[in-house]
Each structure stands twice: as structure tokens, then as C-alpha cells.
C-alpha positions in Angstrom: -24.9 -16.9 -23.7 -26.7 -13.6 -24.7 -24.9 -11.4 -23.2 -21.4 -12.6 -24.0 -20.8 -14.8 -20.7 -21.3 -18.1 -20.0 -24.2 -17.8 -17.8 -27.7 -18.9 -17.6 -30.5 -16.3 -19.6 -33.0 -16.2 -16.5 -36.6 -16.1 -17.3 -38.4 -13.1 -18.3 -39.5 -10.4 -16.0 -43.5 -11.1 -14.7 -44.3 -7.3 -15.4 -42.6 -6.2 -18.7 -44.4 -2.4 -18.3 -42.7 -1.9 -15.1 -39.4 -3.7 -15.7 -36.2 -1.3 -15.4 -35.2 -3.0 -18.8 -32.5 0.5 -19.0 -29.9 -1.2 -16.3 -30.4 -5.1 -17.2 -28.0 -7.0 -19.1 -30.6 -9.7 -20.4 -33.8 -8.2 -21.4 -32.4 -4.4 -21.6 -29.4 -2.0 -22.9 -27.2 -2.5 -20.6 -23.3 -3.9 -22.0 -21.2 -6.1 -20.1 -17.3 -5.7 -20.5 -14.2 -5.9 -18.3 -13.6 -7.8 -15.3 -15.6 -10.9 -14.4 -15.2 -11.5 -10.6 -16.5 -14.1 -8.2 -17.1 -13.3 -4.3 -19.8 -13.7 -1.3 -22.8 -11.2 -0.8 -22.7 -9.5 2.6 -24.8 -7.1 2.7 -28.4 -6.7 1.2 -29.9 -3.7 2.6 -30.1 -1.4 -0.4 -32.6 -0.9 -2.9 -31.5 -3.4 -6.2 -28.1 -3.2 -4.8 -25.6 -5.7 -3.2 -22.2 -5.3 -1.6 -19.8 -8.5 -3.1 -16.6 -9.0 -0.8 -14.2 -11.3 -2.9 -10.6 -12.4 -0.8 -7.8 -12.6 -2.8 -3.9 -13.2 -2.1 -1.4 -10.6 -2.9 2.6 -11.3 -2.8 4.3 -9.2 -0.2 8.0 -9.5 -1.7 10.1 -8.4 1.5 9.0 -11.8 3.4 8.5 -13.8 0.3 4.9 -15.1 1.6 0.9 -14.6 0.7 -1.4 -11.6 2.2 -4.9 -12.1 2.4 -7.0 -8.7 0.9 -10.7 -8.1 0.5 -12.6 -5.3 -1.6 -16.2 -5.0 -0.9 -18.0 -4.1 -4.4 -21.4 -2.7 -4.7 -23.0 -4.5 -7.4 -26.7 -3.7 -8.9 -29.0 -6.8 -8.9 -31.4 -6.8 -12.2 -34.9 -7.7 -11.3 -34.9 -11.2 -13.0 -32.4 -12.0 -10.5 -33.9 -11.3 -7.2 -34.3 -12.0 -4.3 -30.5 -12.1 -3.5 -30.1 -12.8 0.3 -26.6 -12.5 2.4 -24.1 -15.3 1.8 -24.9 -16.4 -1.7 -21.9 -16.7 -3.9 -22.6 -14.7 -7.0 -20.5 -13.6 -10.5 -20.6 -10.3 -11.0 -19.6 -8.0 -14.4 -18.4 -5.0 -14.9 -20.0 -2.3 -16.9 -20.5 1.2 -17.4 -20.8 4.0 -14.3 -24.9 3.3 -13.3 -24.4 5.6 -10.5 -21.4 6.9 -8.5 -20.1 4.1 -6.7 -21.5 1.0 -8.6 -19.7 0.0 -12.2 -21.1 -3.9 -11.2 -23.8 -6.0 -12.6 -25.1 -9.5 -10.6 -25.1 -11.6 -14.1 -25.3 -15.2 -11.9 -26.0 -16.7 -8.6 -23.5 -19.6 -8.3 -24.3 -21.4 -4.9 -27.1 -20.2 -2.5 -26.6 -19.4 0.8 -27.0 -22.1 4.1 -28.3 -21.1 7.4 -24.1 -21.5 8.9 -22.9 -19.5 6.2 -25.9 -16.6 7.1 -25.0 -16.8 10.8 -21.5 -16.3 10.4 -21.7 -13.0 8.4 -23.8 -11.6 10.1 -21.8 -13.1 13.2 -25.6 -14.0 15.3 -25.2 -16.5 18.0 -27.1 -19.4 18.4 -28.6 -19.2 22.4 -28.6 -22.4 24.4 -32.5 -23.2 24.2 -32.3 -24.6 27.8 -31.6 -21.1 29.2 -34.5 -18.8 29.5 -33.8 -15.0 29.2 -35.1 -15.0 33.2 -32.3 -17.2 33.8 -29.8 -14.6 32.1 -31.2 -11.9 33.7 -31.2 -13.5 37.2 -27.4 -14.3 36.9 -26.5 -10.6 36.7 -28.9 -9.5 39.1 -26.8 -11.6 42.2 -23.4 -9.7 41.8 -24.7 -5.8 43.1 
């Protein structure tokens, strides 16, 4: 509750000398306010930053039904917080500009991420173990 939320504090940072304590709601300056969203982290290939897509349902009055939307939001992940990996449901805050496209702040990691919920982001498929890759190869091979 330090930072206005209902949300867990998480423990201190290992390395308080080299802790960005400048962009971290917890331990450093940085003010939450605003919006308060849920969604699912899908990607987590940049540097202390996570893209969050959220669905929501918006009204489409000339049919009288419900439209799926998504927004992806990049979201910046405070060191006391890491490692976030893809598929983890997370809350994430709203705060000031901390660079051009992210206003976002990761303030809590709601449910971690299972191995289905991993392969079907990142949309892998699971190979029969039976097959060899000598057996895929050969089947092509037959048709020239």
C-alpha cells in the first residue's frame, strides 16, 4: 500500500548503488496516477520493458452486439519486479511520459505464466516425438 494501490511492496533491490531508484514506484520517485489496467504480457524482448495486450468489448450500436478490441501497451518493469516472462498476467499503472511511447509502470504480477499459455503466444508447435526430422525430410524428398 505505499504507493497508493493495493498491491504487494516487493522486497528491496540486492544492489541499492546500482538500482534505477529514478523510474520505480516503490523504492524511488516515480508517482503513480490514472488508469489502473489488467492484461497478458506478450512480448519481453526489450530492455526493462514489456508490451501488455489487454481485450476489451466495445458496443457497436448499428447491430446492437459486443466487439472484441486489443491495445498492446508498452509498460516499463522496475528492477524489484523482474524477471517478467511472456504470458504472465500483470497490473499495470499509469504515470508520467518515461520515454516516448511508454506512460506504464508493471506495479504487480497477478498469475505467472504455464508452459500452454507460453506456447500459444508465441504460437510454437509441439512435434510428434515419434517422428525424427529424417523422417520429415524423407517425406518431401519422394514427390520431385
Amino acid at each position: 500500500m505505499a504507493i497508493g494501490l493495493d498491491v504487494e511492496t516487493p522486497p528491496e533491490p540486492e544492489n541499492p548503488e546500482e538500482y534505477d531508484y529514478e523510474k520505480c514506484p516503490f523504492y524511488g520517485e516515480l508517482s503513480v496516477r490514472g488508469q489502473i489496467l489488467v492484461g497478458t504480457v506478450v512480448s519481453t524482448d526489450m530492455d526493462k520493458t514489456v508490451v501488455v495486450e489487454r481485450e476489451y468489448d466495445v458496443t457497436v450500436p448499428k447491430y446492437d452486439r459486443q466487439m472484441k478490441r486489443r491495445s498492446r501497451i508498452p509498460a516499463h518493469v522496475p528492477g524489484v519486479l523482474e524477471p517478467l516472462s511472456v504470458g504472465d498476467t500483470v497490473k499495470i499503472a499509469e504515470t508520467r511520459p518515461l520515454s516516448k511511447t511508454k506512460s506504464h509502470v508493471v506495479v504487480e504480477v497477478t498469475q505467472k505464466a504455464t508452459e500452454t499459455d507460453v506456447a500459444e503466444l508465441t504460437l510454437e508447435e509441439e512435434h510428434d516425438p515419434q517422428l525424427s526430422t529424417e523422417d520429415i525430410v524423407g517425406e518431401n524428398d519422394g514427390d520431385a
